[in-house]
N, C-alpha and C positions, 0 to 999 in steps of 0.2 A: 403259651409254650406247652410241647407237650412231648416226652420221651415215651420211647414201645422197648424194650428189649426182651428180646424175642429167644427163646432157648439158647439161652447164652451158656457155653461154657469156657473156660480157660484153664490152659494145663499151660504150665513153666517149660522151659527145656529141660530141667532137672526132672520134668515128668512130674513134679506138686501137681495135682490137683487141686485148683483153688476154689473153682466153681463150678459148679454143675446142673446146666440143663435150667438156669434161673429165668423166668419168664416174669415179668412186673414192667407196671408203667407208672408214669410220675405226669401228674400236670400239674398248670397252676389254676389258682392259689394250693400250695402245701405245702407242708412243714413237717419232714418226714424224718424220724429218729429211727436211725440205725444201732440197733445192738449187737453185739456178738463178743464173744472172748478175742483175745490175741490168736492170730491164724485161721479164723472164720472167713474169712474169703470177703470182710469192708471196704480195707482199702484197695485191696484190688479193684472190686466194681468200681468205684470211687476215680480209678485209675482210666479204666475205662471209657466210664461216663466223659472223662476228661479228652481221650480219642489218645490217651498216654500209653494203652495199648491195645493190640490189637486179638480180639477173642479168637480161639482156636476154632470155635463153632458160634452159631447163631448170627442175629444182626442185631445192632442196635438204632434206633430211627428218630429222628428229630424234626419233628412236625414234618412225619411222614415222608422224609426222605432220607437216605443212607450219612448215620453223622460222621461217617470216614470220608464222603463226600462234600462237607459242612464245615471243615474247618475251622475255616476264616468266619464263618458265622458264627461256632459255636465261642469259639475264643473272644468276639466280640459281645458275647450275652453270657460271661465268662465272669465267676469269681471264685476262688481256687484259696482255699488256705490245707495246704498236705499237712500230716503229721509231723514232719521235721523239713524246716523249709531254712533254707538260709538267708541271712542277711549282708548287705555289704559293711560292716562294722566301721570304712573308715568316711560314712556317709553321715550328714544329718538326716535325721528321720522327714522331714521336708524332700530332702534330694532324693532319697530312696523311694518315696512315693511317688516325683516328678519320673524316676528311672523306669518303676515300672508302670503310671499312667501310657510314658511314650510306646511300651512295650505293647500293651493293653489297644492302644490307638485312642487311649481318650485324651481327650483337646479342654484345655479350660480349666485354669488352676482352681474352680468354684469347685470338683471333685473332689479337689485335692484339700480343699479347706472343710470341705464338709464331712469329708472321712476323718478328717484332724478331731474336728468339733463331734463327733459320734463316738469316737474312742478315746477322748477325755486328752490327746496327744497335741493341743494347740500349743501349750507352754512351754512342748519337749520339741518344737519343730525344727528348731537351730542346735540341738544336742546331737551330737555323734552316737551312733548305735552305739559302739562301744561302750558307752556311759549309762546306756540306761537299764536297769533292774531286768528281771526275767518277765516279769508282769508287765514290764512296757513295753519290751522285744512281742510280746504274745499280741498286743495290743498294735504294732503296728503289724505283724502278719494279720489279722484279722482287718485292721485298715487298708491295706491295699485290696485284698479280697472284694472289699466295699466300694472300690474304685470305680466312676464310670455307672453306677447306679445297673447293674448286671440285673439280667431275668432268671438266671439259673444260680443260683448260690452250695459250694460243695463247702462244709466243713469237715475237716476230721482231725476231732480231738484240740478245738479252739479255745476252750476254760482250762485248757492244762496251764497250771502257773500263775493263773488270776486267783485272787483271794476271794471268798464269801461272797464279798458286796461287788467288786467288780463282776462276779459269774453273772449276779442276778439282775445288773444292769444290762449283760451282752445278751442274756436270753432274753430279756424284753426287745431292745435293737432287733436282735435275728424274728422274733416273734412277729414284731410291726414288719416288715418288711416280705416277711412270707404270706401278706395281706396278698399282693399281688403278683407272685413269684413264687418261683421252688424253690425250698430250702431246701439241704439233704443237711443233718446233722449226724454225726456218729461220733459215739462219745461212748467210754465207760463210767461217766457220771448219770447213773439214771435219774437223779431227780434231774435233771438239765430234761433229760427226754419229757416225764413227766409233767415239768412247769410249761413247757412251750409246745409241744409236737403233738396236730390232731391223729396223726400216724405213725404206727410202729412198724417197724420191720426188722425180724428176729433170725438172723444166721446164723450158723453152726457147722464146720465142716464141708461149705460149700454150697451149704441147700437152704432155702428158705423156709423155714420151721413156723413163724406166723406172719401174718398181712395184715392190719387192719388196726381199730382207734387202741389207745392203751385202755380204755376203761372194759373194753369186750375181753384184752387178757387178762384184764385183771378179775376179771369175773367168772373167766376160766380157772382163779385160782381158787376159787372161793371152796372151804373145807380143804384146802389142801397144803393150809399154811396153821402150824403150832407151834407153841411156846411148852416148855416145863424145864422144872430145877433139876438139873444134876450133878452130880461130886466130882472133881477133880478124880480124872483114869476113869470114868463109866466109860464104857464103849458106846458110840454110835450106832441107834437102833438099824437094823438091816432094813432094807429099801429107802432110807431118808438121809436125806442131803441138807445138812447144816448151813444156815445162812450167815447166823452171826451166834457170839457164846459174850455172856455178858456176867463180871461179878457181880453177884449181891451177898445180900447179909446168910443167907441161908444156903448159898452153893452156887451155882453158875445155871444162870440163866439161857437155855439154847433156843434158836428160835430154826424151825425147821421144816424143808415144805417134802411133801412123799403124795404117792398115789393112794396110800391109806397110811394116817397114821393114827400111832400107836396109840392102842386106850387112856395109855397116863398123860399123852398132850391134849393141852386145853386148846381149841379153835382159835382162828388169832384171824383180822380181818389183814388181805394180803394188799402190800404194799407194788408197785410198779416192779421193783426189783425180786420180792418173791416171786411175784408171776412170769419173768425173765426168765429165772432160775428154774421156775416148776416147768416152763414150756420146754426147756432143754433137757431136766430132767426125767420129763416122763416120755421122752424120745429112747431114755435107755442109755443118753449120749455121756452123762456125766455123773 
C-alpha cells in the first residue's frame, strides 16, 4: 500500500487554518510517529487520511488513485482508533466487536477472537462496557481497530489510560504488525514514538517541521540540549526553553534545549523529546 498526498491544505469554515501546503507520503512496511502539540493540524490529517474530510486544496492518492474515489477500498484496509471514540456501554465487549466487524465488512468470528486474545479482552468478552475500567474501554477501542487484520492502521493517542506495562505490551503488538502495513501513530507520549517508530514526523502550526528516522533528530539535537542547578525565582536564560525542572539537594535541577546555550549549562546527551522540543523551538515557534 501506498499513500501520496500531494500539497495538501485544509482551512475550517471558521477559516482555522489547520494545514498548510503538506506534501508526504507513507508506504508499507512503516511505522510512523506523529508528534505535534494540541492544535498542530494531527488529527486533522488523521481525519483525512480517513476521507472524514475533505481538503480545501491538494489531492490525496491511494495506490495511485484519487482516495475520495476509494472509499469502499479504503474502509475495507481500514483501522481507525480517533482520539475520543465512543462506545455502546449497554453492549458486551464481544457484541461491540461483532457490531463493528459487521460495519467493517469483516466475516468470521476468528477476527473477532484474535483481536480479544491481542488485547488481553478474552475474559472481559461477556462483561458490559459499562463495567469495564478506562484501561479496558481503551483496550477495546484499540481492538476493533485491529479488526479484519487492516493494511493501513491510524492511531491517535491509543496508551492514553493504559498503565506502564500494558503501553509497552501495545507498542510491541503496533510494532509487529507494522512488519507489513502502515502504522501512523500520534501520540504525546514520546517514548511510545521512540520505542517502536522507524519514522518521525514533526507538525507545528500546520507545517511539517521534520521527516525522517528519530535517531537523525536526535542528532540534530546534539550540543543543544543542557542541564545546570538553579534556585527557586532565577529567571529563565533568554533564548532557552525549559524541558523539565527537577529538585535536588542543592537547588533545582533544569534540563534545557536553546540554539546556544549558556556557558554555565553542562551538555546533556538529547533524549527523543528534547529533540521534539529543539525542532519546534528553533523554528522560533515556541
Amino acid at each position: 500500500m501506498k499513500i501520496d498526498i500531494d500539497n495538501i491544505t485544509m482551512i475550517y469554515p471558521s477559516g482555522k487554518k489547520a494545514l498548510q501546503d503538506i506534501t508526504v507520503n507513507f508506504e508499507s512496511p512503516g511505522f510512523i510517529g506523529i508528534l505535534g502539540p494540541n492544535g498542530a493540524g494531527k488529527t486533522t490529517l488523521m481525519k483525512l487520511l480517513i476521507a472524514g474530510l475533505i481538503p480545501t486544496k491538494g489531492e490525496i492518492l491511494l495506490d495511485g488513485k484519487p482516495l475520495l474515489s476509494q472509499e469502499t477500498q479504503l474502509k475495507a484496509q481500514l483501522g481507525y482508533l480517533p482520539q475520543s471514540f465512543g462506545l455502546y456501554d449497554e453492549l458486551t465487549v464481544w457484541q461491540f466487536l461483532d457490531y463493528m466487524a459487521a460495519l467493517k465488512g469483516v466475516k468470521g468470528r476468528k477476527y473477532i477472537d484474535e483481536a480479544l486474545e491481542r488485547t488481553s479482552l478474552t475474559e472481559q468478552k461477556k462483561v458490559r462496557i459499562r463495567n469495564l475500567s478506562g484501561g479496558q474501554r481503551q483496550r477495546v477501542g484499540i481492538a476493533q481497530a485491529l479488526l479484519g487484520n487492516p493494511q493501513l492502521i491510524i492511531l491517535d493517542e491509543p496508551t492514553v489510560g493504559l498503565d506502564p506495562e500494558e503501553r509497552i505490551k501495545f507498542r510491541n503488538i503496533f510494532s509487529e504488525m507494522a512488519q507489513n502495513k502502515i502504522v501512523l501513530l500520534s501520540t504525546h507520549i514520546v517514548e511510545d514514538v521512540q520505542a517502536v517508530c522507524n519514522r518521525v514526523l514533526v507538525i507545528y502550526g500546520g507545517l511539517i517541521l521534520y521527516d525522517g528516522s528519530p535517531s537523525v533528530l536526535i542528532s540534530d539535537a546534539a550540543e543543544h540540549v543542557g542541564t545546570y542547578i538553579a534556585q527557586a525565582g532565577d529567571p529563565v536564560s533568554e533564548g532557552c526553553r525549559v524541558v523539565s525542572k527537577v529538585n535536588v539537594s542543592n537547588g533545582i535541577r533544569c534540563r534545557i534545549v536553546a540554539e546556544k546555550l549558556p556557558k554555565f549549562a553542562e551538555i546533556a546527551e538529547p533524549t527523543l523529546e528534547d529533540a521534539y522540543l529543539y525542532c519546534i523551538h528553533k523554528e522560533g515557534r515556541e
